[in-house]
C-alpha positions as CSV (number, residue, x, y, z in Angstrom):
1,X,135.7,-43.7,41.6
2,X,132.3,-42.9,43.2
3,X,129.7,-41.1,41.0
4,X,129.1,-37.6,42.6
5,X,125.5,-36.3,42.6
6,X,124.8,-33.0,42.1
7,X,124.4,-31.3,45.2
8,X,128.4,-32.7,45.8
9,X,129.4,-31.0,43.1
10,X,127.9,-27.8,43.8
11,X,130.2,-27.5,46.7
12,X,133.6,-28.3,44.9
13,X,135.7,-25.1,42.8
14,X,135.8,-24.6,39.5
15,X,139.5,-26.1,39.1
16,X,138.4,-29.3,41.1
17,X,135.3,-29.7,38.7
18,X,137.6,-29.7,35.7
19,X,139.8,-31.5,36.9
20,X,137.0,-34.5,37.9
21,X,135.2,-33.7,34.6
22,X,139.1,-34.9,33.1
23,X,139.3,-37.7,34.9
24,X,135.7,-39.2,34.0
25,X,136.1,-38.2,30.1
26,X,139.3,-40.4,30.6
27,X,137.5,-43.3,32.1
28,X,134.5,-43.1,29.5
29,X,137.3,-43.0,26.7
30,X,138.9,-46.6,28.0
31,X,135.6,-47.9,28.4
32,X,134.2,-47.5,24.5
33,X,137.6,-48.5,23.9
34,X,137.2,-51.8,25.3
35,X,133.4,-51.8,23.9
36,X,135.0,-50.9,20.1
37,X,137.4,-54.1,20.5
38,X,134.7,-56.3,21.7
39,X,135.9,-56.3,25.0
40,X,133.0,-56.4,27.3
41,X,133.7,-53.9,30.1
42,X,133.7,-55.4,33.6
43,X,130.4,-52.7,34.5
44,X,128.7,-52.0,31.6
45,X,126.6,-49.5,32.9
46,X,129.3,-47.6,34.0
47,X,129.5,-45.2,30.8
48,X,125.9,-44.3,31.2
49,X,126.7,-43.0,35.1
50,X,129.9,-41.5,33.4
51,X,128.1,-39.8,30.7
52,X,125.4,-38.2,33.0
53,X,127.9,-37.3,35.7
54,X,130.2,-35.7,32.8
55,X,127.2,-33.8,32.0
56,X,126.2,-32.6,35.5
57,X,129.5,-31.6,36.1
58,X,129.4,-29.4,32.2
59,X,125.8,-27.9,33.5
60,X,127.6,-27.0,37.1
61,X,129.7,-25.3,35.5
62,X,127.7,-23.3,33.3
63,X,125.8,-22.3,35.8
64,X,129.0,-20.9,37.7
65,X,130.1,-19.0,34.9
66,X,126.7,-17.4,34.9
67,X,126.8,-16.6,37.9
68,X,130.5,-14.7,37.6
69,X,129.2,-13.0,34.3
70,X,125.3,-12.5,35.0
């Protein structure tokens, strides 16, 4: 999978960001896996896009649920 930037995400629903956010916490997960066993991961660099994108999607949605509330 492609690692959205921001402004992507932005334009995506609520439902389709947690669903995303799901998918990429599953993907970091096999990756320390592999990392934990002493496998070396095919792209090792690929947690630190997941992590960053996991958190851009958490802040997007924040800011959403401001926005309902605020």
């Amino acid at each position: 999978m492609a690692i959205a930037r921001a402004k992507e995400l932005r334009q995506k629903s609520v439902e389709e960001l947690k669903a995303m956010l799901s998918e990429y916490r599953a993907e970091l997960r096999k990756i320390m896996a592999q990392t934990a066993a002493g496998v070396r991961p095919e792209n090792p660099g690929r947690a630190r896009e997941l992590k960053r994108t996991i958190a851009r999607i958490l802040t997007i949605l924040r800011e959403k649920e401001n926005e309902v509330a605020g």
